[in-house]
N, C-alpha and C positions, 0 to 999 in steps of 0.2 A: 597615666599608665593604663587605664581602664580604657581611655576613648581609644588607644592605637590599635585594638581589633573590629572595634565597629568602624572607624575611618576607612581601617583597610578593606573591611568589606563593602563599605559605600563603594568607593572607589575601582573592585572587583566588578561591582553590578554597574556601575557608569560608564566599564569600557565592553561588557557586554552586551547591554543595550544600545553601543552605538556602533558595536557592527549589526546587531541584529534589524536595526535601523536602515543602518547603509545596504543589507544584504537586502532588505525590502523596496526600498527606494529604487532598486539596480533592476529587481524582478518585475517592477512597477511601470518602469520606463522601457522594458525589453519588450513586454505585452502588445499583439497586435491583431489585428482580427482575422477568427480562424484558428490561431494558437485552442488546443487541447488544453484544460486547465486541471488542476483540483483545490478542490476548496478545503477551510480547513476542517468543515463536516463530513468531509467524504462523498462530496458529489462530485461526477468529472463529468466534464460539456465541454464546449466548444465556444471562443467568446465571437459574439456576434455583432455586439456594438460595445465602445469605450470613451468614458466619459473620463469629467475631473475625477471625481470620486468614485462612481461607480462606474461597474460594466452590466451587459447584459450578455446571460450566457443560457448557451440553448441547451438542455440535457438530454430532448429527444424531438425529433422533428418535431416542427410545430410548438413547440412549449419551451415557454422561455422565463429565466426568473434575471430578479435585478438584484444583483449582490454590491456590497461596498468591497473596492481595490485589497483592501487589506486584508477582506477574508480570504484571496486566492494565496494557496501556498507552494505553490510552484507551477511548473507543466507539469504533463502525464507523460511517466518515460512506457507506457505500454505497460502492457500484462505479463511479466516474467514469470508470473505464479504460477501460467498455465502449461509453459515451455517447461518449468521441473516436475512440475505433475504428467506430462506427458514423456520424458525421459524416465520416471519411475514408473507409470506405469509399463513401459516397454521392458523393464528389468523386471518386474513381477510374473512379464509373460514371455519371458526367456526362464527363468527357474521356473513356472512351473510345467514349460516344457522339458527341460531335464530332468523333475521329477515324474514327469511320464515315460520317458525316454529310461528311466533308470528301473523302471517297472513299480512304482510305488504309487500309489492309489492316489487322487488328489477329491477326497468327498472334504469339501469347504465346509460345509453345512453341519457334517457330525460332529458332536461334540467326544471331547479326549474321554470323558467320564464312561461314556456310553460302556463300554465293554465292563468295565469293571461292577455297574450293575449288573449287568447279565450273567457275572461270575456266579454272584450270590445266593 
């Protein structure tokens, strides 16, 4: 009665590791040179040669490191971070031209407190 929740957990973790397996193997064999990569440190390059085991990928013209297959963790789907940083900034500078537009001061810099010393 004790082993049926550590069996079940084996067993949990053997059919997870073997998609995580198969979903490597898949990413492994798709790879080709030129593909944009990221590794799983967080560097993105470009691969430039592909071996059994490893590849060699460029990070910046000229410079090139030799990594093992298994540290890339996908491609790079590009920079989405910068497309919603720049749809917020464009709504930042739409209200704060409605707040000028509505006649209300826009000093960034002052703080809320300021007045309330001056009271004193």
């Amino acid at each position: 009665m004790v082993m049926a929740p550590i069996l079940l957990m084996v067993v949990v973790l053997f059919f997870i590791s073997r998609a995580d397996r198969k979903k490597r193997t898949t990413l492994e064999s798709q790879l080709k040179k030129g593909d944009r990569v990221v590794t799983r440190s967080g560097i993105v390059g470009s691969l430039s040669t592909l071996g059994e085991r490893t590849v060699r990928l460029e990070i910046a013209p000229g410079v090139t490191v030799t990594m093992l297959k298994n540290a890339i963790e996908g491609l790079d789907g590009g920079d989405t971070v910068s497309t919603a940083k720049a749809a917020d900034d464009k709504d930042l500078e739409s209200q704060l031209k409605k707040a000028k537009d509505a006649g209300k001061d826009d000093k960034l810099d002052e703080k809320p407190y300021a007045d309330s010393k001056k009271k004193k």
